[in-house]
Backbone bond lengths (Angstrom), bond angles and torsions (degrees), N, CA, C in turn:
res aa  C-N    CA-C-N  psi(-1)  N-CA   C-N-CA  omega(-1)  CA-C   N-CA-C  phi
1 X - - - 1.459 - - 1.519 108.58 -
2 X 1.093 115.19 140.36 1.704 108.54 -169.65 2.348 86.24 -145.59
3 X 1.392 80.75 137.06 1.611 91.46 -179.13 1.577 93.75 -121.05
4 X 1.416 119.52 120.20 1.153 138.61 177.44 1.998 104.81 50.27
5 X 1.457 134.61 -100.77 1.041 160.52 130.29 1.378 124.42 -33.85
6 X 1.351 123.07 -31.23 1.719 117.78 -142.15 1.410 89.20 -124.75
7 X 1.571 140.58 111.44 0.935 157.63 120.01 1.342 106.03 -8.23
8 X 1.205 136.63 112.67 1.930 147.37 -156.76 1.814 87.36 -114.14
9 X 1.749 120.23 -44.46 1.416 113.41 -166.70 1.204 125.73 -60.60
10 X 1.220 124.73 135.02 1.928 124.33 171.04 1.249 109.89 -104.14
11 X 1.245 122.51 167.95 1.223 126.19 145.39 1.560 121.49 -133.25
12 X 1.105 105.92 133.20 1.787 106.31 -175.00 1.450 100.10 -136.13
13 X 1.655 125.71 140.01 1.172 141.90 175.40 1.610 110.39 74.37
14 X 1.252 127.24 -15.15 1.576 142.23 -168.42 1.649 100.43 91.52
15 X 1.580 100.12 58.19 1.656 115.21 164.04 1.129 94.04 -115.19
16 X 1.362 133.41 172.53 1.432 150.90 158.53 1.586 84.54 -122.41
17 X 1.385 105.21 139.61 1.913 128.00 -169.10 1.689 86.19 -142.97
18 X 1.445 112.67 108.65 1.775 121.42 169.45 1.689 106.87 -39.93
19 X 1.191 104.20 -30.46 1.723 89.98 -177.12 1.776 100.12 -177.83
20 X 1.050 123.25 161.66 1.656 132.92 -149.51 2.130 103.02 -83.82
21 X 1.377 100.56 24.51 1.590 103.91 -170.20 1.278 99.53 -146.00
22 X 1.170 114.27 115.50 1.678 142.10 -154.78 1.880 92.40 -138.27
23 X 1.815 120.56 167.32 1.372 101.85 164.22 1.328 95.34 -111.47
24 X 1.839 108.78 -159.58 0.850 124.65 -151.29 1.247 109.42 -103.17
25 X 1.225 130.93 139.93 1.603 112.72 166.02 1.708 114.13 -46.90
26 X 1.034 107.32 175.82 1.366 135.96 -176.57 1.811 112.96 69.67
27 X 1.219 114.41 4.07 1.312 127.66 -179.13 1.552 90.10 -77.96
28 X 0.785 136.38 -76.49 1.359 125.23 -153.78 1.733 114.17 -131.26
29 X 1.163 121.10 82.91 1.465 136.76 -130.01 1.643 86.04 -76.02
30 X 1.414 110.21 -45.94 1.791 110.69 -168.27 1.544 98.75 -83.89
31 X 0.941 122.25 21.46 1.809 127.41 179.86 1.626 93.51 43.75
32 X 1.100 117.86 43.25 2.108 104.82 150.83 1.024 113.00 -88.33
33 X 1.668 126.06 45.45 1.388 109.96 164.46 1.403 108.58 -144.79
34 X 1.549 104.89 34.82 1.288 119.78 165.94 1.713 114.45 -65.92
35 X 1.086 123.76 -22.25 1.679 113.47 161.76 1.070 116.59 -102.04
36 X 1.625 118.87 -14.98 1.580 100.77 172.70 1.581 119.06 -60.65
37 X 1.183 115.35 -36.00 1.164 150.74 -162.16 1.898 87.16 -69.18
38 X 0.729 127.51 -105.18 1.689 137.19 174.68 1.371 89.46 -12.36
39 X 1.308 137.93 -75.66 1.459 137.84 -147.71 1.799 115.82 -63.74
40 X 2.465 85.28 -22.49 1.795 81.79 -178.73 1.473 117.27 -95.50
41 X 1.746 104.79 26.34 0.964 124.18 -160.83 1.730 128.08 36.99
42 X 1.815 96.78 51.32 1.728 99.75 148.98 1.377 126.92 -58.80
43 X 1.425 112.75 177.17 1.372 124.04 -166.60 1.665 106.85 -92.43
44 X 1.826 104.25 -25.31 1.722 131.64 -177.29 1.307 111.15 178.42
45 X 1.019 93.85 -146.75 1.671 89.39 -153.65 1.891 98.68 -159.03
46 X 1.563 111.10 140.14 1.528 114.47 -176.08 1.319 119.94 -142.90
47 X 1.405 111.54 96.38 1.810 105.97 -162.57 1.543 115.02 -81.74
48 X 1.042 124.63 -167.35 1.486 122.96 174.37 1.299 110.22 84.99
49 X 1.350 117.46 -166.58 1.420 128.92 -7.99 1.013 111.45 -70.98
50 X 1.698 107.01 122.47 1.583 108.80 150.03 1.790 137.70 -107.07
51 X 0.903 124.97 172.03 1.556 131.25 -179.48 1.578 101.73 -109.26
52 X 1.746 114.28 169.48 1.054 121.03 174.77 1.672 103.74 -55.11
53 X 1.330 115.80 -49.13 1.676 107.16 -145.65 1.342 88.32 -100.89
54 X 1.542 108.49 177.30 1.312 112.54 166.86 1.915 113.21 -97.56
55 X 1.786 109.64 153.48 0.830 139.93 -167.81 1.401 138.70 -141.63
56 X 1.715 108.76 115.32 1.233 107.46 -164.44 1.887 106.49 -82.48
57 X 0.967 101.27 -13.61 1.976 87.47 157.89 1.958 74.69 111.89
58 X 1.906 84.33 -164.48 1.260 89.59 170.23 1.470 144.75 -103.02
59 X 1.185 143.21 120.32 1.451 117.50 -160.80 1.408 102.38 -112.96
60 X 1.653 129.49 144.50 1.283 127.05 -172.94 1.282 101.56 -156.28
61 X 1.441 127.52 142.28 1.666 133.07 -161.84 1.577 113.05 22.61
62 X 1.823 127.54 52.07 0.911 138.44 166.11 1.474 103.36 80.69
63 X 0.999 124.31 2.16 1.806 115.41 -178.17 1.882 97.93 -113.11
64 X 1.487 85.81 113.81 1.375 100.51 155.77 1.682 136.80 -65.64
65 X 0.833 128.10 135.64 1.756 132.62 -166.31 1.542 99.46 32.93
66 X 1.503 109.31 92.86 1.568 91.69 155.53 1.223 140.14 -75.44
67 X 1.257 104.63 148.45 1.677 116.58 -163.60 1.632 110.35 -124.67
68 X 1.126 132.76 124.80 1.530 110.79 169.34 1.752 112.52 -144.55
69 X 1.255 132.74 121.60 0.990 122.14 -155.63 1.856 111.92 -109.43
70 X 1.420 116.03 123.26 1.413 128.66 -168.60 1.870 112.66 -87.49
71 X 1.170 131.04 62.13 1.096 130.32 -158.94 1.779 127.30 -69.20
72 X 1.538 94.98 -33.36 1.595 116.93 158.69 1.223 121.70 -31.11
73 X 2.112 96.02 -55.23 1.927 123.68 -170.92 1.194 84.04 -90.79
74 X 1.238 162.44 -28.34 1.306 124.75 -152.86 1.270 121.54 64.69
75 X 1.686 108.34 27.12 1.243 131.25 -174.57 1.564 112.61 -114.17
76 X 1.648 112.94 151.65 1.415 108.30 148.42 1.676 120.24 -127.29
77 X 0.866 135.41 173.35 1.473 137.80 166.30 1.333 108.75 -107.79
78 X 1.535 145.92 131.64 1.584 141.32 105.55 0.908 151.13 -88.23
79 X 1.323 135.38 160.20 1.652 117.98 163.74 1.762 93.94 -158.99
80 X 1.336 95.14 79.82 1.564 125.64 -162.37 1.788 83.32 -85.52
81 X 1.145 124.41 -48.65 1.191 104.12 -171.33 2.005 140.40 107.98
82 X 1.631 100.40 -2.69 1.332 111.76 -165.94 1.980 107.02 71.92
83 X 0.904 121.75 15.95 1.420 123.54 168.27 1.572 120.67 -31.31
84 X 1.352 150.36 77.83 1.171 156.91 -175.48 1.510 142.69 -143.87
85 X 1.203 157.43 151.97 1.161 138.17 -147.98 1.745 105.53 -94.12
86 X 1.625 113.34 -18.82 1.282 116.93 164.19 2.002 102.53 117.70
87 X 1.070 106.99 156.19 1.522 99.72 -165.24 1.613 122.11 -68.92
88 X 1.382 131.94 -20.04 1.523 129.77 -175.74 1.419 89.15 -81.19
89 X 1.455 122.28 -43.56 1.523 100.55 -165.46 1.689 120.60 -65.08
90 X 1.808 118.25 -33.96 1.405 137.87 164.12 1.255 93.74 -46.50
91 X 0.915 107.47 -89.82 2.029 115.62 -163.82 1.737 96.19 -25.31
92 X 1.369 115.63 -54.83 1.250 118.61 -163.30 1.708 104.36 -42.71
93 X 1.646 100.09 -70.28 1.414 128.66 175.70 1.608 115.01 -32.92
94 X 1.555 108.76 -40.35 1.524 117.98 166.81 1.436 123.04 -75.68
95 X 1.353 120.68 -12.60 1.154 142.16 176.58 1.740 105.71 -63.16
96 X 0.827 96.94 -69.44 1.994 123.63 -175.39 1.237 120.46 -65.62
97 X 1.406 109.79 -18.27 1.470 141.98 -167.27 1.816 102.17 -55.42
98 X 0.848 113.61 128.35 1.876 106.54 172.03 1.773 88.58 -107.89
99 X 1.518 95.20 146.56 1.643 112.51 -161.99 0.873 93.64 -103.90
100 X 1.531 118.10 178.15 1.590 117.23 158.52 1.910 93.05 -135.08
101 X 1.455 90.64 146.95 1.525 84.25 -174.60 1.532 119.01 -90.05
102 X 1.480 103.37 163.19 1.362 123.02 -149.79 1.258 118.80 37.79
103 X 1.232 136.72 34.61 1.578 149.64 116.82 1.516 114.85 -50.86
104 X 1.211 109.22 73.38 2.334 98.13 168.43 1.450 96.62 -58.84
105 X 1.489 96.22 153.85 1.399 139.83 169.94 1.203 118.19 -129.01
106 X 1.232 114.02 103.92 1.723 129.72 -174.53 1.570 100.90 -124.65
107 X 1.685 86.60 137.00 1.375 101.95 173.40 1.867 142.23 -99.94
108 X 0.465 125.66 107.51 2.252 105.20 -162.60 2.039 97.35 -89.10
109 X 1.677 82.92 142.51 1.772 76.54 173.52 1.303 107.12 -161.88
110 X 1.312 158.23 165.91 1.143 168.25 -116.30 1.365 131.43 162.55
111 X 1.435 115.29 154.96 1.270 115.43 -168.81 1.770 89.35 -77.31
112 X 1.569 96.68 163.23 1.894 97.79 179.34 1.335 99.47 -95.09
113 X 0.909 94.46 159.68 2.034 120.48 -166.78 1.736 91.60 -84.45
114 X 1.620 107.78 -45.55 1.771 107.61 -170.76 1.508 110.60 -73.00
115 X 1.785 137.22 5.75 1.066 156.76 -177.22 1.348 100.75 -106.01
116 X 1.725 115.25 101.35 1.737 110.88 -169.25 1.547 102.78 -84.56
117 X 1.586 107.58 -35.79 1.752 109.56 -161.10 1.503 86.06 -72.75
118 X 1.428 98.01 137.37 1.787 112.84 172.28 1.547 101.88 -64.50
119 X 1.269 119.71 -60.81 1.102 114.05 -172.51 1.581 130.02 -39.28
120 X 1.717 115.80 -66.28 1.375 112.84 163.92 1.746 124.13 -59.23
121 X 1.452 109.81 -12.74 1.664 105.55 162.71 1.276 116.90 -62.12
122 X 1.640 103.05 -53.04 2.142 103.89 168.48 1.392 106.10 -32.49
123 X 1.452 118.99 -67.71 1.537 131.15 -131.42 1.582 92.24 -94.54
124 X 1.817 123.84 -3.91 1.812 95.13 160.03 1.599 87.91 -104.39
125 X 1.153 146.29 -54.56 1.269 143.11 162.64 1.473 101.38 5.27
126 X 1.480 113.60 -73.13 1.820 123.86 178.01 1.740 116.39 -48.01
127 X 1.623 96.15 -52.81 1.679 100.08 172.26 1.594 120.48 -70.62
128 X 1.091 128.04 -18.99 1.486 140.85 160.65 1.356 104.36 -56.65
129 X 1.448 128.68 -80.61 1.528 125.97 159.26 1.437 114.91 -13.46
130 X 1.242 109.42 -77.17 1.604 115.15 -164.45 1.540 108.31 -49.91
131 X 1.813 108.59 -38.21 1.388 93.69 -166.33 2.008 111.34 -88.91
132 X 1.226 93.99 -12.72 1.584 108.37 160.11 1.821 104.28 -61.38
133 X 1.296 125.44 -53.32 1.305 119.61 -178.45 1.509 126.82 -58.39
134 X 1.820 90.43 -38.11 1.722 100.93 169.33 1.700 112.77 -41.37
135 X 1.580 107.14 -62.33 0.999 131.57 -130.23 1.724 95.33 -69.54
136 X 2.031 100.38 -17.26 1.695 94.73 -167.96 1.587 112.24 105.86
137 X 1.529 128.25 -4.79 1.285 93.14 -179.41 1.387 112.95 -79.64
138 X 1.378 115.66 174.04 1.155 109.10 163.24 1.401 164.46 -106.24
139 X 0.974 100.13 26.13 1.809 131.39 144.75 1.896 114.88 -169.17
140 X 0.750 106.49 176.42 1.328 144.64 -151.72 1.696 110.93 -109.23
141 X 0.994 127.40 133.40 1.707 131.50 171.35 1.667 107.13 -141.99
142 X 1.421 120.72 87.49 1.348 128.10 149.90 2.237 114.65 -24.93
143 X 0.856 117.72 116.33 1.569 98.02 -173.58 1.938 75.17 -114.59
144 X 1.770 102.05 127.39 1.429 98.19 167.01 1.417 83.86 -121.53
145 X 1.170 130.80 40.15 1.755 123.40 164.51 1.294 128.84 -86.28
146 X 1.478 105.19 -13.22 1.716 128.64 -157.71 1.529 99.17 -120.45
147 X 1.425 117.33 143.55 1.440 122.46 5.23 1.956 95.72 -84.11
148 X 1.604 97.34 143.39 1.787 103.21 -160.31 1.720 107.48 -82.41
149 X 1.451 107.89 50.14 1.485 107.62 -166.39 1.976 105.61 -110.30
150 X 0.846 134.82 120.67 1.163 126.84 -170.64 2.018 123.26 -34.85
151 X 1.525 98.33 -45.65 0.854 123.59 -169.50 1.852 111.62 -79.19
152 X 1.162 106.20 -32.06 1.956 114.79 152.55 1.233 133.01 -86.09
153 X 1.436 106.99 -5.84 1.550 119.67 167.23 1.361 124.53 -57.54
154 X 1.842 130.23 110.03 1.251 98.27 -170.39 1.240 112.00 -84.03
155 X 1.260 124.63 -167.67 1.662 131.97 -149.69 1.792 92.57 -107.03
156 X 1.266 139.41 -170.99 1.610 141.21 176.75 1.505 113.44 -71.01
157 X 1.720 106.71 -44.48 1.141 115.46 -162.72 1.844 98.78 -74.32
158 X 1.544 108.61 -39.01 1.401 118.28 -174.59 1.639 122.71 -52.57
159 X 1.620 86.61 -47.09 1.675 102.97 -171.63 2.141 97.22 -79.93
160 X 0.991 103.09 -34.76 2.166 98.96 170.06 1.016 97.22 -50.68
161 X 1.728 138.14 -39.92 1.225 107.74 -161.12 1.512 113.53 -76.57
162 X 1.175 106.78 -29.40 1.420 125.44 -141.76 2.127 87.09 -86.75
163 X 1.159 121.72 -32.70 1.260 145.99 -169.81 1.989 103.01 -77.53
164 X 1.870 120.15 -39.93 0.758 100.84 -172.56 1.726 96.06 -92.72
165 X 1.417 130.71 -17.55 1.501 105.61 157.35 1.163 145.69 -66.27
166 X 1.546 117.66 -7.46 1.472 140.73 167.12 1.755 92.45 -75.05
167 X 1.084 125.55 -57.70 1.706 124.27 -157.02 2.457 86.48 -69.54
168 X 1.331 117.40 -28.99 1.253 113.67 -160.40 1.823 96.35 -78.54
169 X 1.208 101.62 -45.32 1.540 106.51 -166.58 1.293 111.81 -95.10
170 X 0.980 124.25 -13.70 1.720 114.52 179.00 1.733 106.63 -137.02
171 X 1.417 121.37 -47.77 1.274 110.85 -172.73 1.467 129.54 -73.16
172 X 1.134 118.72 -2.87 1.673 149.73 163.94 1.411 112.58 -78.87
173 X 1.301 117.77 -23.17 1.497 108.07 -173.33 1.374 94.20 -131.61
174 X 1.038 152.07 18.99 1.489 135.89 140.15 1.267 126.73 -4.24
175 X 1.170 95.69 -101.52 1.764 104.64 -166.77 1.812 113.18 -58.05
176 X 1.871 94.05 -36.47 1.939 82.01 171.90 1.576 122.87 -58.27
177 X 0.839 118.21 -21.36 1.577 109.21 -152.01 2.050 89.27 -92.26
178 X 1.509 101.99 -55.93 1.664 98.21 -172.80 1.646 116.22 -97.87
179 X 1.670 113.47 -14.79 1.634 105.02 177.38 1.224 115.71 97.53
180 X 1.316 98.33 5.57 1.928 105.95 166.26 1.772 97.49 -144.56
181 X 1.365 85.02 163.10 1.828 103.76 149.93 1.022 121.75 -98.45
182 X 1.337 118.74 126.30 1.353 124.86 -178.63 1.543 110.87 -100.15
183 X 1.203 147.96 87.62 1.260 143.76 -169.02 1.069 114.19 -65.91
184 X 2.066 83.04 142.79 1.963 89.46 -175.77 1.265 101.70 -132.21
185 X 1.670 124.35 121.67 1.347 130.49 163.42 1.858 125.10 -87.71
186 X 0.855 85.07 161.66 2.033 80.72 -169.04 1.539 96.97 -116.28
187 X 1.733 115.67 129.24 1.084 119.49 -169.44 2.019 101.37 -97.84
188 X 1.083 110.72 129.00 1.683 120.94 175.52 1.687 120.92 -84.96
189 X 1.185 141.37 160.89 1.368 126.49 165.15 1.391 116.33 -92.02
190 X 1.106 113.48 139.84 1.549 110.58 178.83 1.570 130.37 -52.46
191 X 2.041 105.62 -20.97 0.907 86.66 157.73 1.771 132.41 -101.90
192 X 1.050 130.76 92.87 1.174 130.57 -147.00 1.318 80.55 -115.57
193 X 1.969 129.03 170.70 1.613 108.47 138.36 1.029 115.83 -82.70
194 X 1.513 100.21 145.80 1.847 98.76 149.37 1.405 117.35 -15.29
195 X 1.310 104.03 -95.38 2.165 126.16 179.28 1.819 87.33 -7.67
196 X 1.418 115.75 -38.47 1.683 97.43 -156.15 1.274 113.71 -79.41
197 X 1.452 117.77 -14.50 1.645 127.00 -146.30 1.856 96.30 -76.74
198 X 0.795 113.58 -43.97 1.743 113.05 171.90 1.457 110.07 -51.32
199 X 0.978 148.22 -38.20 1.462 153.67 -134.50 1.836 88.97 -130.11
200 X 1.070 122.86 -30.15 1.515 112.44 168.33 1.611 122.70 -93.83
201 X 1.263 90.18 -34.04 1.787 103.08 173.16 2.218 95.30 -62.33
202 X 1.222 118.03 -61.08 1.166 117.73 174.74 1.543 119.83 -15.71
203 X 2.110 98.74 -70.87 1.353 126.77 -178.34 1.739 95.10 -34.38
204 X 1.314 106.90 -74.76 1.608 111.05 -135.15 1.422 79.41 -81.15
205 X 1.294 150.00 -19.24 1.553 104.06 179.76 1.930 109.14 -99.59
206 X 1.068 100.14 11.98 1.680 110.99 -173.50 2.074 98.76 -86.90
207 X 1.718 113.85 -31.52 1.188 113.99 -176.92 1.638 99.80 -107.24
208 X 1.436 130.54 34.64 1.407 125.74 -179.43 1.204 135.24 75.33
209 X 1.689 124.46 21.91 1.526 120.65 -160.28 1.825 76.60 -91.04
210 X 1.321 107.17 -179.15 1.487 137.35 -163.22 1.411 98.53 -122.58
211 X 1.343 118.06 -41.81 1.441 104.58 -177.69 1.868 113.28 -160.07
212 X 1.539 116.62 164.80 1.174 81.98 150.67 1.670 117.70 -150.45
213 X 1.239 123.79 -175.51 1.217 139.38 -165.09 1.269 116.32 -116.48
214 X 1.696 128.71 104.21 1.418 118.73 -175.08 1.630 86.83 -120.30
215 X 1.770 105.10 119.07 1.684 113.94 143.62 1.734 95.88 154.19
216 X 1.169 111.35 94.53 1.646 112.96 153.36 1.493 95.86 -85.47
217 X 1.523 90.51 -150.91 1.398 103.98 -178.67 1.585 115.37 -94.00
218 X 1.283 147.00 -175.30 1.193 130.24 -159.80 1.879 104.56 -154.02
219 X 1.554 102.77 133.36 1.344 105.77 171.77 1.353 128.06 -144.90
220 X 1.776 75.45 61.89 1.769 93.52 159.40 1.913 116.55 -110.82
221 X 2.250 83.97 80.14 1.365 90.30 179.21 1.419 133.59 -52.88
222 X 1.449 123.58 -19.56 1.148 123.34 170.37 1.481 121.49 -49.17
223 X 1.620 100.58 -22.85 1.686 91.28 -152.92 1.883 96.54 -109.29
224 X 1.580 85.71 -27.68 1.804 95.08 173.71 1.900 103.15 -65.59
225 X 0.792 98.05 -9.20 1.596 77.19 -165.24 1.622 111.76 -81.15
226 X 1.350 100.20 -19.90 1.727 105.01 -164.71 1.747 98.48 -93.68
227 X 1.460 114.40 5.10 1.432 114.71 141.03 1.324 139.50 -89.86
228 X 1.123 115.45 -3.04 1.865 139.04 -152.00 1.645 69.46 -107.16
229 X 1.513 99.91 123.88 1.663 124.56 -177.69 1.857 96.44 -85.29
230 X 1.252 108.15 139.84 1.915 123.01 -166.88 1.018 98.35 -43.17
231 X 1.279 139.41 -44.35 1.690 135.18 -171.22 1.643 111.03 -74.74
232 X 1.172 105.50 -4.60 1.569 105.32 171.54 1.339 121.08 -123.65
233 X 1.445 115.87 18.75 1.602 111.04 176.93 1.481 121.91 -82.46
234 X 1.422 95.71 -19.52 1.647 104.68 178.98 1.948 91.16 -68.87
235 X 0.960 120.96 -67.38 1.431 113.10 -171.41 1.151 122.75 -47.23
236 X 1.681 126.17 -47.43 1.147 124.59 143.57 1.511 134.86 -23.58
237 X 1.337 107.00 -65.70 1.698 99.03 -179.82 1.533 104.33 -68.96
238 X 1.197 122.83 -35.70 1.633 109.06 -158.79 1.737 93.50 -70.80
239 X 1.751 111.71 -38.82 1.593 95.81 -175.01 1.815 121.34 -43.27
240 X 1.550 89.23 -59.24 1.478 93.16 -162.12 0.989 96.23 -77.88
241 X 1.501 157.50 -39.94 1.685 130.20 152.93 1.463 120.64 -5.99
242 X 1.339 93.94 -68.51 1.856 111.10 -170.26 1.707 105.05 -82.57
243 X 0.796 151.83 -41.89 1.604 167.27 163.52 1.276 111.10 -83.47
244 X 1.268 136.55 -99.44 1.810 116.76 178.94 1.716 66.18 131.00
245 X 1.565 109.60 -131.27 1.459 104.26 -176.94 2.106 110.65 105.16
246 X 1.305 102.52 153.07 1.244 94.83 137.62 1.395 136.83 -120.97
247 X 1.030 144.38 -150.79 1.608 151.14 154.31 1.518 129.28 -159.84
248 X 1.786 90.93 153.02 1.284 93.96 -141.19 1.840 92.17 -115.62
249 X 1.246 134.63 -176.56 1.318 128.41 151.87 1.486 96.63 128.81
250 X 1.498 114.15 -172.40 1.499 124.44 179.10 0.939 131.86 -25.44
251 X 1.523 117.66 -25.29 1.826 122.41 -168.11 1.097 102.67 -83.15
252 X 1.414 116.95 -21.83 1.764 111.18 -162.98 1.948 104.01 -106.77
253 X 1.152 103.09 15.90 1.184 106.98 -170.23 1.981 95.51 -69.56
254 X 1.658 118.42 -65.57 1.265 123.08 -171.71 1.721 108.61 -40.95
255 X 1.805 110.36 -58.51 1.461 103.20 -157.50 2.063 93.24 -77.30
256 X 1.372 111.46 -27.34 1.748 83.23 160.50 1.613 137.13 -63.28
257 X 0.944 102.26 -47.20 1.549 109.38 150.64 1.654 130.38 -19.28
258 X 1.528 108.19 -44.72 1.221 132.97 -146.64 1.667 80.82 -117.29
259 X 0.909 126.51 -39.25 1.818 116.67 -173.92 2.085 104.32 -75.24
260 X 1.415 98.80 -42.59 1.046 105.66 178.78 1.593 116.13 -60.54
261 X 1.395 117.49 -72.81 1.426 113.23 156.65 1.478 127.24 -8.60
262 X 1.703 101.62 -49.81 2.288 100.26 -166.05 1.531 62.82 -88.23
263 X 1.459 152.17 -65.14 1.671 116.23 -155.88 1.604 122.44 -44.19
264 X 1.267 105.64 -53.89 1.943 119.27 -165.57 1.705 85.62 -62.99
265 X 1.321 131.08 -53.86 1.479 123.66 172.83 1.620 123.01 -31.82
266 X 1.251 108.56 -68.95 1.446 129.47 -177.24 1.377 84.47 -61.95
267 X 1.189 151.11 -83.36 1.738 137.33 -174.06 1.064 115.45 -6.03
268 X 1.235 124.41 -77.01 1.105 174.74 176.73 1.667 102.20 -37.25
């Protein structure tokens, strides 16, 4: 796609991407919006996040996936919950899928939150991958951002571990088993610190990730709030009181910016 002068196409991994603006995961968890996506003329396309099992998300005082939208801020609120049909059935759905070429199809997926033993969370986490790899897409997005609650977040030392059995069981055997690489990037939370971004950028390319991705949604309400315009603070506090959640929109534009930067640095 070329707009006047400016070449819009990328290529990353030996994809051709129509132009450098793809969405985000959690938009469309069962990836049915692999043609909307083409038609609104994205660059590709990124389904998920999903988990092994299936999941009705979260429901709290009768409202399913909360949603609340901040239009003033240029904000939204969720606490959707991991809502999805679960990974054999996706993979399946990607299976059957008619492509369109040079359209990528990338998938995001995660260990499940309702899986307590760490261990069998790795090992469907791993079989989720594989059957995403069967299926052909073409790369892969680890999301270690989720679930985006402070208190389920694992810690550096927690998430290495969990990172060098993903790099033992699946990212080592790629290309032998099917005859390609399937690339896998690891998604970060936006609120991370700075100070950390060297020491994680390190991690994931020291155990084989391909790339990575810093910005879910973010719930460091203290700091979101003094963007949430006066006519929306009442909605604000009562959401995340009653919902918890993160949010996403304008406020987080600077410190993503700023995570990305110490990443392309530390590359570099």
């Amino acid at each position: 796609i070329v707009r006047g002068s400016i070449v819009l196409q990328r290529t990353l991994w030996g994809l051709d991407f129509r132009s450098p603006i793809i969405n985000a995961a959690g938009m469309w968890k069962n990836g049915r919006g692999y043609d909307v996506s083409f038609y609104q003329g994205a660059g590709g396309f990124l389904g998920g996040t999903t988990v092994w099992n299936d999941r009705i998300g979260n429901v709290k005082d009768g409202i399913e996936t909360p949603f609340a939208p901040f239009p003033r801020s240029g904000m939204a609120g969720n606490s959707i919950g991991l809502r999805n049909s679960g990974d054999p059935e996706v993979a399946e759905w990607y299976e059957n899928k008619i492509r369109v070429p040079d359209f990528p199809l990338g998938h995001s997926v995660m260990g499940s939150p309702d899986i307590k033993d760490r261990v069998e969370k790795i090992d469907r986490l791993v079989d989720g991958m594989r059957l995403y790899e069967e299926a052909g897409v073409d790369w892969l997005e680890n999301n270690w951002s989720c679930p985006n609650t402070e208190e389920d977040r694992p810690d550096f030392d927690a998430l290495e571990r969990d990172v060098i059995e993903v790099n033992r069981y699946f990212l080592r055997n790629r290309s032998r088993k099917y005859g390609r690489v399937v690339p896998v990037v690891a998604k970060l939370s936006n609120d991370i610190p700075l100070s950390d971004v060297p020491r994680y950028v390190d991690m994931f390319i020291d155990y084989g990730y391909d790339g990575l991705n810093i910005g879910n949604t973010s719930t460091n309400y203290e700091s979101l709030r003094h963007s949430v315009h006066p006519k929306e603070r009442r909605l604000f506090d009562y959401f995340i009181s009653t919902f918890g959640g993160g949010f996403s929109g304008s406020a987080l534009k600077n410190t993503s910016a700023l995570l990305c930067k110490a990443a392309v640095d530390r590359v570099e």
